[in-house]
DRENZARO-692276 format. One record per residue (C-alpha): residue number from 1; residue in three letters; y negated, x negated, z. Coordinates in steps of 0.02 Angstrom, whole numbers, plus 50000, padded with zeros to 5 digits. Each point is the difference from the previous one (the first is absolute). Layout:
! DRENZARO-692276
+-----+---------+-------+-------+-------+
| num | residuo |    yy |    xx |    zz |
+-----+---------+-------+-------+-------+
| NUM |     ala |     Y |     X |     Z |
...
+-----+---------+-------+-------+-------+
! end
This chain:
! DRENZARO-692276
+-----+---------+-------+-------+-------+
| num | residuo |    yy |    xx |    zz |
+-----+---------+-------+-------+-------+
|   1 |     unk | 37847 | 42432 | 46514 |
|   2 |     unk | 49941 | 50185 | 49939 |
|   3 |     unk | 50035 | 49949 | 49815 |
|   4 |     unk | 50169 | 49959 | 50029 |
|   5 |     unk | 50043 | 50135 | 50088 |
|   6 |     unk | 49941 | 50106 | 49861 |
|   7 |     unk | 50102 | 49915 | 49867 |
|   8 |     unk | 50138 | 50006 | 50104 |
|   9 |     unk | 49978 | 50229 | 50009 |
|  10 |     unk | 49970 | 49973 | 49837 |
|  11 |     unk | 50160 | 49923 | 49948 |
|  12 |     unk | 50081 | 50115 | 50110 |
|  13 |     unk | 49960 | 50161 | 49915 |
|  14 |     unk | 50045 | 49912 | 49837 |
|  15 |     unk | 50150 | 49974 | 50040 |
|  16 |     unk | 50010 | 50179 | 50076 |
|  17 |     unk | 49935 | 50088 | 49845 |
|  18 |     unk | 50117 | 49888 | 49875 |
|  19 |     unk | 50157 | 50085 | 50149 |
|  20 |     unk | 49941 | 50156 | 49985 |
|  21 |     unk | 49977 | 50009 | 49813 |
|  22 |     unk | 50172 | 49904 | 49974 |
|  23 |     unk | 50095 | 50120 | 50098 |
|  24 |     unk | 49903 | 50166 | 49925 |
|  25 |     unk | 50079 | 49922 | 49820 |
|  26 |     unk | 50175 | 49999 | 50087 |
|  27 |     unk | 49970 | 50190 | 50075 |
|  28 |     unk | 49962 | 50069 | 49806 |
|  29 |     unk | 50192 | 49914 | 49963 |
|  30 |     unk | 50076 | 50104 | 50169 |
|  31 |     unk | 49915 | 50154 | 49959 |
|  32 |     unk | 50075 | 49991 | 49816 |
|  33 |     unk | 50172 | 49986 | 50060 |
|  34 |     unk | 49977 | 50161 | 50099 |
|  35 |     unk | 49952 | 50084 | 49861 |
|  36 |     unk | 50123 | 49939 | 49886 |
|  37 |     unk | 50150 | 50035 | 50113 |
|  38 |     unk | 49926 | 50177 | 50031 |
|  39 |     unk | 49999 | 50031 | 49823 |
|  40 |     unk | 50144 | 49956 | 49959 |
|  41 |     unk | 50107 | 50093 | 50135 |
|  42 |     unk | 49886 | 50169 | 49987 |
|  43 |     unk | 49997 | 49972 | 49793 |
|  44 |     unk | 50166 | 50106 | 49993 |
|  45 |     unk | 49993 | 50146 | 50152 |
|  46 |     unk | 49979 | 50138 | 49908 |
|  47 |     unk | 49860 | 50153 | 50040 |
|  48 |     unk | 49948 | 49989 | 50194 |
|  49 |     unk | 49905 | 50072 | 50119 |
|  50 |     unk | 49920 | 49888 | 50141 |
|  51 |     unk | 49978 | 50070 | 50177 |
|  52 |     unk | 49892 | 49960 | 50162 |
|  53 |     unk | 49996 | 50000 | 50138 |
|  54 |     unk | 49968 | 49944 | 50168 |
|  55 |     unk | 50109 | 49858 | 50058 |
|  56 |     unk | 50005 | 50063 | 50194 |
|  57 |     unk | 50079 | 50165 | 49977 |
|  58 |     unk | 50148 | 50034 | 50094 |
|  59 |     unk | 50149 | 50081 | 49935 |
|  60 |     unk | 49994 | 50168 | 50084 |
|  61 |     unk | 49833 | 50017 | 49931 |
|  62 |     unk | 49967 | 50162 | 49877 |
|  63 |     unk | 49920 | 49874 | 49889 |
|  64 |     unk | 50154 | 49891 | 49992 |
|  65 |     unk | 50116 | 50140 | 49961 |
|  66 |     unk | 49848 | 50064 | 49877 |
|  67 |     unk | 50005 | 49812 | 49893 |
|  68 |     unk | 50215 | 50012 | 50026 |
|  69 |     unk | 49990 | 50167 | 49903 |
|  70 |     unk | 49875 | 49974 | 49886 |
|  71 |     unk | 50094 | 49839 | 49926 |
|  72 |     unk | 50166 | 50072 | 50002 |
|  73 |     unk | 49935 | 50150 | 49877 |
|  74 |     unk | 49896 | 49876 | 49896 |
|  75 |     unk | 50177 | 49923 | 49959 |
|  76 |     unk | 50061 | 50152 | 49950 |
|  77 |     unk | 49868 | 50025 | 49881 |
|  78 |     unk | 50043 | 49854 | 49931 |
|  79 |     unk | 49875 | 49855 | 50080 |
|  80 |     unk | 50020 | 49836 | 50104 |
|  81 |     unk | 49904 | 49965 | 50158 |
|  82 |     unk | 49892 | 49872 | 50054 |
|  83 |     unk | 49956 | 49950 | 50138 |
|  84 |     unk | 49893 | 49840 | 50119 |
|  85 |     unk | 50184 | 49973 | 50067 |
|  86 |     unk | 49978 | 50000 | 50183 |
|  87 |     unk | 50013 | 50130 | 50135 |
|  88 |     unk | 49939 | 50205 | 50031 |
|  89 |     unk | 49971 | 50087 | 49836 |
|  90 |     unk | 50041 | 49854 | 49896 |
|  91 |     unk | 50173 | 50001 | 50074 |
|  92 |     unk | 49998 | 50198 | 50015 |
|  93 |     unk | 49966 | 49981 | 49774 |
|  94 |     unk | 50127 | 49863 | 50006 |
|  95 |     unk | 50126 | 50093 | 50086 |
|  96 |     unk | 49965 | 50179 | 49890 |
|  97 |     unk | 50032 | 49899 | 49857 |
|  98 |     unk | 50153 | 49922 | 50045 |
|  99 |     unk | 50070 | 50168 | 50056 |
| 100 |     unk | 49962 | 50064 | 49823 |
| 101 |     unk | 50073 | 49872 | 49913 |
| 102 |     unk | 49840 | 49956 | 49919 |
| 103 |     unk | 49935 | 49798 | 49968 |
| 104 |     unk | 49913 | 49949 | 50170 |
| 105 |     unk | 49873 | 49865 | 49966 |
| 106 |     unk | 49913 | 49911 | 50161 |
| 107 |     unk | 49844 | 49880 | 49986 |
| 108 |     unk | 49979 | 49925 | 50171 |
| 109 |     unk | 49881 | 49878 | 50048 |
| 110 |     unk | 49962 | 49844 | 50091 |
| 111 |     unk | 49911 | 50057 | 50156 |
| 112 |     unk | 49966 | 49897 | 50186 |
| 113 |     unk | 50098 | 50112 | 50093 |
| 114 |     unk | 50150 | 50007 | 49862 |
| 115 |     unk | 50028 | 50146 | 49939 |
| 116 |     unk | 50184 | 50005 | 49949 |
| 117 |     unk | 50085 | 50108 | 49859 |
| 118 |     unk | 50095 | 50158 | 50039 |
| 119 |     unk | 50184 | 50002 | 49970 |
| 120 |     unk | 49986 | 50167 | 49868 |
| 121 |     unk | 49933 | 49889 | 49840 |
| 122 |     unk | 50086 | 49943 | 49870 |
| 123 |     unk | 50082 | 49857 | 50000 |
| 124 |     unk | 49916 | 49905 | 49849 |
| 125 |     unk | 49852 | 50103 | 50010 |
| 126 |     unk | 49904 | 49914 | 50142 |
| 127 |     unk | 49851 | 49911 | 49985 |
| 128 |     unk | 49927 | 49889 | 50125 |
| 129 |     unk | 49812 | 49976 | 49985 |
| 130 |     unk | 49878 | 49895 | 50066 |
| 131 |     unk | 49828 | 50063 | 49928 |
| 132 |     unk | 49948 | 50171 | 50012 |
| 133 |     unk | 49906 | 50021 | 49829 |
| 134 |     unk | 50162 | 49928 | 49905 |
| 135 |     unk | 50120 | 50139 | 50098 |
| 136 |     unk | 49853 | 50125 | 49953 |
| 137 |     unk | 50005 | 49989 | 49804 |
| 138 |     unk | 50198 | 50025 | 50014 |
| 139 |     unk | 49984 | 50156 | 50083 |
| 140 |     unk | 49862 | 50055 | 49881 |
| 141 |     unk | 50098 | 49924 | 49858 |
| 142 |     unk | 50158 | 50054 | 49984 |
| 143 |     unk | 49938 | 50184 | 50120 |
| 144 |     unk | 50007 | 50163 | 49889 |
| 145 |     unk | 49935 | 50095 | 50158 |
| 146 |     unk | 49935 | 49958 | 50198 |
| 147 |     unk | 50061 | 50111 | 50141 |
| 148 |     unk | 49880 | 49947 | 50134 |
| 149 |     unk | 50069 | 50066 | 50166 |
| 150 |     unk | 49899 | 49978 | 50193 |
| 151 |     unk | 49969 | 49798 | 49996 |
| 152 |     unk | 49862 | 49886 | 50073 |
| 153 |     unk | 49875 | 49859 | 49921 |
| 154 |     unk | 50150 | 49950 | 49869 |
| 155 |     unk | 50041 | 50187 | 49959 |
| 156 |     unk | 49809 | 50012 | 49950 |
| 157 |     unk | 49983 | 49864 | 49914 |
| 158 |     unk | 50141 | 50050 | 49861 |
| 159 |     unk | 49928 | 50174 | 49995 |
| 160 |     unk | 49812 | 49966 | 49974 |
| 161 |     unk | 50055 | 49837 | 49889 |
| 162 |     unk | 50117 | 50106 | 49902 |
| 163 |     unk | 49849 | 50126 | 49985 |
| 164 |     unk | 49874 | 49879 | 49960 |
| 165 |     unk | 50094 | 49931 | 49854 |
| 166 |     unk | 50038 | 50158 | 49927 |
| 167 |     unk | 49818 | 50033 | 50020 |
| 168 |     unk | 49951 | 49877 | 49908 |
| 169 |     unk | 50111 | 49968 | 49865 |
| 170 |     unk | 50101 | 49873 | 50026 |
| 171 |     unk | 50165 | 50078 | 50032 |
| 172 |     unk | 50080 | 50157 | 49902 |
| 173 |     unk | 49973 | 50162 | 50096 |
| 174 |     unk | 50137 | 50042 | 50124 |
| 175 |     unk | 50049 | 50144 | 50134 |
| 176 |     unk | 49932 | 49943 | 50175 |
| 177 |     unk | 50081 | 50127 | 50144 |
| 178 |     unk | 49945 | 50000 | 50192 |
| 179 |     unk | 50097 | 50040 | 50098 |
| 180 |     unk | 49969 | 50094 | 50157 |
| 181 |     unk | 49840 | 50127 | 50007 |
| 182 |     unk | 49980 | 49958 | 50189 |
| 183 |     unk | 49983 | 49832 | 49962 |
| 184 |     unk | 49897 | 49993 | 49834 |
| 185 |     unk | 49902 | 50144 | 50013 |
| 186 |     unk | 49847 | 49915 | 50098 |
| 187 |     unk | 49997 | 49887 | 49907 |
| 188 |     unk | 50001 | 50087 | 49820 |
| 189 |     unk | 49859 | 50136 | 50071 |
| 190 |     unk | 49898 | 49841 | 50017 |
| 191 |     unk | 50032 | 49932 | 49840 |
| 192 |     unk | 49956 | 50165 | 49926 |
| 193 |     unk | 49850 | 50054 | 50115 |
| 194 |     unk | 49907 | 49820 | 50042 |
| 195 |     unk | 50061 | 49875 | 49844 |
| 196 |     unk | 50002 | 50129 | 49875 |
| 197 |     unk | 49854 | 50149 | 50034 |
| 198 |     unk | 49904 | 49914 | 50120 |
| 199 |     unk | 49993 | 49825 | 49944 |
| 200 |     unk | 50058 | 50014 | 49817 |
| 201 |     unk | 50103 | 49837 | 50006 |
| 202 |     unk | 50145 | 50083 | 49907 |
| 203 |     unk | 49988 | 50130 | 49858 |
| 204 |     unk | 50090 | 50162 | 50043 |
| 205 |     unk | 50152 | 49970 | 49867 |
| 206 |     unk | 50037 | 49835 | 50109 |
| 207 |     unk | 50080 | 50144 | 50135 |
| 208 |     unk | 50129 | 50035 | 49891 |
| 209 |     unk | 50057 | 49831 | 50004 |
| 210 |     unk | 50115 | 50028 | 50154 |
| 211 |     unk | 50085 | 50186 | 50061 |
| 212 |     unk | 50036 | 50053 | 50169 |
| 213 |     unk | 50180 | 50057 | 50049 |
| 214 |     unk | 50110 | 50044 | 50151 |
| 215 |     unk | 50166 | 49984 | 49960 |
| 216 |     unk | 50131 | 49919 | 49911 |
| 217 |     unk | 50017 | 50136 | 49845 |
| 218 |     unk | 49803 | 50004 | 49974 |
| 219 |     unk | 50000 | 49793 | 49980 |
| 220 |     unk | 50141 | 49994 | 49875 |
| 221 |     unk | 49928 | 50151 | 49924 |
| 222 |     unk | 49815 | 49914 | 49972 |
| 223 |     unk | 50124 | 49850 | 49926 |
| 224 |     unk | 50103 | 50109 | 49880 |
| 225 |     unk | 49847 | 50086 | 49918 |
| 226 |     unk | 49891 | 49849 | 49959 |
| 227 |     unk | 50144 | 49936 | 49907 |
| 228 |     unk | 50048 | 50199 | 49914 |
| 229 |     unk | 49858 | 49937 | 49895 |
| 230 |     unk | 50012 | 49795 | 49974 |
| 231 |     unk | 50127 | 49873 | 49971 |
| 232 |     unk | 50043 | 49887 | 50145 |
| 233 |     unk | 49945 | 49804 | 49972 |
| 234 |     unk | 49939 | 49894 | 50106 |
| 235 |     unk | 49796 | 49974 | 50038 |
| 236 |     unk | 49951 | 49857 | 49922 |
+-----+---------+-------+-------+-------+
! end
């Protein structure tokens, strides 16, 4: 009775494992469509900056206004915004953009609680996105510049991935500008004191990878003088 129990689990997770490695096949053929339709709608936008943010802040925020201005003057300097495509400072860059007659790119995402667009993107310039790492490598990719403003676990993410891969080689160097001293600072006197002196997990240049700023004029500023000295191109 044991024995054909067993052959019967057996069969089971067969039949499992053939699923499961079936449908991973079909996922590579999904995840190749994102990438294709990303590339060929950002292929053509022109020099951008991409901006973060967090998602939950409200319009009368200082941030809010802070991402609205800084996006409006990056247009009249002659860049494109992008954004993730939903709400707070993504709509704030969205909206500065718009204002400034400047291209307004959104890359939303697929998330469980639906996360819709906001109305200030252009039309033919919004993405929909239902992996992460795909929407990642468009910001990174067609990106001549990150303005990082106060964000959570996502905002993070796209700073430290941003830094990483600059770090390391694998993307073309590029201005990285945080946004908010009140927010940041903690966090950057850590990176400096424990990662860097105490621990020695980061060599000192790697603090030059990002700059601190407090308003609008001192982000486009940081922007402006990078490129003073390099053509504009995309990162990979």
């Amino acid at each position: 009775m044991r024995s054909g129990e067993d052959k019967i689990k057996k069969a089971f997770k067969q039949k499992t494992w053939n699923e499961i490695k079936i449908s991973d096949s079909w996922q590579i053929f999904k995840v190749m469509a994102e990438f294709v339709e990303g590339f060929e709608k950002m292929a053509s936008i022109g020099p951008c900056v991409s901006i973060f943010g967090s998602a939950r802040t409200e319009p009368d925020s200082k941030y809010y206004k802070l991402a609205e201005e800084i996006a409006y003057k990056l247009t009249q300097n002659g860049y494109g915004v992008i954004t993730g495509g939903g709400p707070g400072i993504m709509e704030a860059a969205n909206k500065g953009a718009q204002k400034g007659d400047g291209i307004s790119v959104g890359l939303n995402i697929h998330l469980p609680f639906e996360q819709t667009s906001n109305p200030y993107i252009d039309h033919d310039k919004l993405i929909t996105f239902k992996h992460f790492f795909v929407r990642k490598v468009m910001f990174q990719k067609y990106a001549q510049g990150f303005i990082v403003l106060p964000g959570g676990f996502g905002t993070f993410d796209e700073f430290f991935e941003s830094a990483t891969l600059i770090q390391t080689g694998k993307i073309g160097r590029f201005p990285i500008v945080l946004v908010g001293s009140e927010f940041w600072k903690g966090m950057v006197e850590w990176i400096a004191k424990v990662v860097q002196m105490e621990q020695g997990n980061i060599s000192p240049e790697d603090l030059d990878l990002f700059t601190m700023v407090d308003s609008s004029d001192e982000a486009v500023k940081v922007i402006n003088s990078f490129y003073s000295k390099y053509l504009l191109s995309p990162n990979f």
